[in-house]
N, C-alpha and C positions, 0 to 999 in steps of 0.2 A: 447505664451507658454501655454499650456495647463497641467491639473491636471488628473490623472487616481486614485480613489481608497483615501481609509483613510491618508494614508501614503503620500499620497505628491508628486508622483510621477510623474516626469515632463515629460510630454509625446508629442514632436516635427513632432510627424505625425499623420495625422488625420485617417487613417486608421488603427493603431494600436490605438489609442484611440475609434473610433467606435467598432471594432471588441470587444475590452475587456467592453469596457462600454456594449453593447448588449447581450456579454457575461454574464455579471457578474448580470445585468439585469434578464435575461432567471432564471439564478442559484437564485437569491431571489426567486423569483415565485416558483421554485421548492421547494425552500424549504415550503414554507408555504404552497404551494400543498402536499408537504409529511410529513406534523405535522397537518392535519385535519384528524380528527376523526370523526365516529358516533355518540360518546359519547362528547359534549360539556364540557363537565369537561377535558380531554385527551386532547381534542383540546387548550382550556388554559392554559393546565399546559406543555403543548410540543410547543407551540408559545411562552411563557412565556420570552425565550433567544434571541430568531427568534426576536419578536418584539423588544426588547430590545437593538438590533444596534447588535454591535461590527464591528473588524475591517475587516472583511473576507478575513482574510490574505491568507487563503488558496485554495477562491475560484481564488481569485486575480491569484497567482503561477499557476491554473489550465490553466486561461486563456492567461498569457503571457508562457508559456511553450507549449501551445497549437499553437503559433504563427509560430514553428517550422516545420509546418505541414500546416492541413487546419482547421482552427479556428471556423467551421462554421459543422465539421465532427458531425455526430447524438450521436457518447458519450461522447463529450466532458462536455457539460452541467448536462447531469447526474454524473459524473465522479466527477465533483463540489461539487454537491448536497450530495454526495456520505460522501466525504472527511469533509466534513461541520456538516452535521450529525452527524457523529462518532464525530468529537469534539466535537458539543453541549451536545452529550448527555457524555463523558468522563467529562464535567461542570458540572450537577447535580453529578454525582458522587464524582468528585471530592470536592465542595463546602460540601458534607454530611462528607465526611472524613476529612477537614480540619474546619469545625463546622461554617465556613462564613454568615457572616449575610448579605452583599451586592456582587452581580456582574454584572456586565454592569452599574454600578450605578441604579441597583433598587435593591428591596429585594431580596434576595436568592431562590431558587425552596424550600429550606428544613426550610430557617426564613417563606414562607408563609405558608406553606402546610404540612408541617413535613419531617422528613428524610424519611418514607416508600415511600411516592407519589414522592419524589424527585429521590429514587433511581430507582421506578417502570417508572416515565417517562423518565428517562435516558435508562432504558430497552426496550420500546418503539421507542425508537430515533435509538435504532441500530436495530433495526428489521427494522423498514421504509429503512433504509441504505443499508442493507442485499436485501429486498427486491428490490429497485430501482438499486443494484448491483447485482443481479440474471440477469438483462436484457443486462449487458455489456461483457455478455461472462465466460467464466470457467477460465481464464486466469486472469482477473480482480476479479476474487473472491480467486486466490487463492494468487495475492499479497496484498489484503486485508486486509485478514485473516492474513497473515503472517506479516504483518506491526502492526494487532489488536492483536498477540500475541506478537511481541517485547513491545506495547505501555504498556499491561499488565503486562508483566515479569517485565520491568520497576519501573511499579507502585510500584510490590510487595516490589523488593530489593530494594525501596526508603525506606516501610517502614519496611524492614527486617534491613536493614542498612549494612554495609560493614562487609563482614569476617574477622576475627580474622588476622592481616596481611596487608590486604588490604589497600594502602591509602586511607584515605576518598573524598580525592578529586578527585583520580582518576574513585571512586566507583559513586562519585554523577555526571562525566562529562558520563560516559558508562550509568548510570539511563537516564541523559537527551537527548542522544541517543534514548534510546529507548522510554521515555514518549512521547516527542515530535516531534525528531528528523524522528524517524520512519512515522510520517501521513504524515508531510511536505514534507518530502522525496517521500511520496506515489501522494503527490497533481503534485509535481512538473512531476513525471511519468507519471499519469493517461494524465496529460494535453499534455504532448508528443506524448505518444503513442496512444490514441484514435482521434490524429490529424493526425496520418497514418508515425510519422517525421523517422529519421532512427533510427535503435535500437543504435548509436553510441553515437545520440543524448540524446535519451532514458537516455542512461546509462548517459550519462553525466550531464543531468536533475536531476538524483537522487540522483548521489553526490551529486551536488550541494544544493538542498534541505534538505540533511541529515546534511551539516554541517549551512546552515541558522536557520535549525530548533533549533537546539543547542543554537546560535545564539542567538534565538528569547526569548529563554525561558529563557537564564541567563540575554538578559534585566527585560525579567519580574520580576526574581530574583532583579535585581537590584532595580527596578519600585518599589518593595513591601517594601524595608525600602525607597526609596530618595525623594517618588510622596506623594501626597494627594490623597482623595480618588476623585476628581474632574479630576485629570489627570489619574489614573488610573482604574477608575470603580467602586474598588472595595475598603472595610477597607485596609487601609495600614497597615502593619507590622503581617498580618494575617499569614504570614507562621511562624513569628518570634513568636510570640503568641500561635502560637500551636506546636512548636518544630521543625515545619519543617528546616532539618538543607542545607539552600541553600549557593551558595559559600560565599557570604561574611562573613557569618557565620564560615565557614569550615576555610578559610581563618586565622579568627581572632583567631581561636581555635589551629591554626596550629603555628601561630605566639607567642601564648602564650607559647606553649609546650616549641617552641624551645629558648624561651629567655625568659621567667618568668619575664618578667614585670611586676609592682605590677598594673599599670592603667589596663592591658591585662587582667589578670588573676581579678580584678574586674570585669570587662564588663562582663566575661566568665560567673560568677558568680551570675550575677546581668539576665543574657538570662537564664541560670540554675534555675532562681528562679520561683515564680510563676506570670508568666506575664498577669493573669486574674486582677490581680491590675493595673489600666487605669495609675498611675502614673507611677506607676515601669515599664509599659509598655514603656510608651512615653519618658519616660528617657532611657529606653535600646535601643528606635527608635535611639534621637539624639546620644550619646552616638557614637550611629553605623555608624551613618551617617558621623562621623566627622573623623570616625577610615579608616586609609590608606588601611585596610582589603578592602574597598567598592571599593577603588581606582583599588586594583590588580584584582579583579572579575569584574570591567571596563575592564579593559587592556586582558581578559582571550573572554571577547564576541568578542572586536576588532579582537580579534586573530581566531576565528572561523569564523567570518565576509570576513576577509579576504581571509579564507582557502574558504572560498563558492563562492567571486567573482573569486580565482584562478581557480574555475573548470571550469568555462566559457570562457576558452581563446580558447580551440577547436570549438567551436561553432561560426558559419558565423558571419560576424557583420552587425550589424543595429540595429534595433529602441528596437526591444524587449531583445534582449541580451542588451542592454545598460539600458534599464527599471531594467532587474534584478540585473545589475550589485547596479541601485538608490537602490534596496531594500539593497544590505548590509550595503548603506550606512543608510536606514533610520531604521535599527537596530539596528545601531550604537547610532543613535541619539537619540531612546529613554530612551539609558542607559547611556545616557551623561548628 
């Protein structure tokens, strides 16, 4: 038995493990072929992620989506690079908006360099993107674009917050939709369709991806109160610390309304306050962690996990449909 990829993924044939390992291979090199600069400052601070690991969950979806087809097609590998991209540089952005001092487990782009260079080489990282997806055709640039305005729209009403009316949980699962849900969705496409597979396939690659993507990000939600910063990259309780209100959160806020609890309506109270205090911080961590809230934002990713491996039941069977099917499960597992 064999291993594809961060995740763990147990992969029983050797030419779905070549194809994607050579894949995913090609797609490193690109990227750091498309974060070199003239300017050695640029080239540091746009490798800065690149070097720094992470899990390339998305080049990964490129390459086992791409399995549908021919794996080996001239945009596949860019199509990667493409999708890679656009998240690295949505990381400097996003780390300047949530004020983060660690990710990938090293410093920040904005803790070394400041917020402007942080944001300017996030600006950088989508032009490289734009430009490596100029060469994939008008058709690839315009579900792009249209994945990089839902990922946007997203961002805003995260932090516009929900209308007057609107559940709030309803409002932050449609935000993760579109933050994340939208690229995922895009990975899993580009790697179908630039492998020539049929559009039935296509279409069914991108469900699937839109609800993994969902998925992927309420683990991370979870990851950011339950992990250390050793399992997950990055400071923990960093969204809880700067207000970002992720489901557990949403959860416990909801649970307070409806039953006024006096421990509930504490906690509420205690995340309300000012969590720049390391104490008050780490006590709203535990506090959180112990709270049945985290348990039900478990039980809300299984359930979109599931909805992701259910899109794959039209699709042929073998090696690479059964790979995708391990990723639900190994999104699962990170919020376990």
């Amino acid at each position: 038995m064999t291993v594809v990829g961060p995740f763990g993924l147990s992969v029983r044939d050797q030419a779905l493990e070549a194809d994607v390992q050579t894949g995913l291979a090609a797609a490193e090199a690109g990227l750091l072929d498309a974060t070199k600069s003239d300017v050695p400052f640029i080239t540091e601070a746009a490798q800065h992620l690149v070097l720094a690991g992470g899990k390339r969950f998305r080049p990964l979806l490129v390459m086992l989506a791409a399995q549908f087809g021919d794996p080996y097609a001239p945009g596949v590998v860019p199509s990667a690079v493409v999708v890679e991209l656009t998240h690295l540089a949505t990381l400097y952005h996003d780390d300047v908006m949530d004020e983060a001092d660690v990710r990938r487990g090293v410093d920040s782009a904005n803790t070394r360099w400041g917020n402007s260079i942080a944001v300017l080489t996030g600006d950088f990282l989508f032009a490289r993107a734009s430009h490596t997806l100029a060469d994939l055709g008008p058709e690839a640039v315009r579900i792009q674009s249209e994945a990089f305005e839902r990922l946007v729209t997203g961002q805003i009403l995260e932090t516009a917050g929900p209308m007057d009316g609107r559940d709030p949980v309803d409002h932050y699962l449609d935000v993760l939709g579109g933050k994340t849900g939208s690229l995922v969705a895009v990975a899993c496409r580009f790697g179908a369709m630039m492998s020539g597979a049929d559009e039935s396939v296509v279409d069914t690659l991108t469900q699937y991806g839109e609800r993994l993507g969902v998925a992927f990000q309420l683990a991370d939600d979870i990851l950011d109160i339950a992990s250390d910063s050793h399992e997950s990259g990055k400071t923990p309780g960093t969204d809880l610390r700067e207000g970002v209100p992720t489901l557990p959160v949403l959860h416990l806020r909801a649970a307070a309304a409806a039953h006024g609890r006096p421990e509930d309506l504490e906690l509420v109270a205690l995340i309300d306050s000012d969590l720049s205090d390391d104490e008050r911080h780490a006590e709203a961590l535990r506090r959180l962690r112990a709270h049945p809230a985290l348990e039900q934002a478990r039980r809300v990713t299984v359930r979109y996990a599931e909805e992701a491996r259910a899109m794959l039941a039209p699709l042929p069977d073998g090696y690479a449909k059964a790979a995708l099917a391990e990723m639900c499960d190994a999104v699962v597992h990170r919020a376990g």
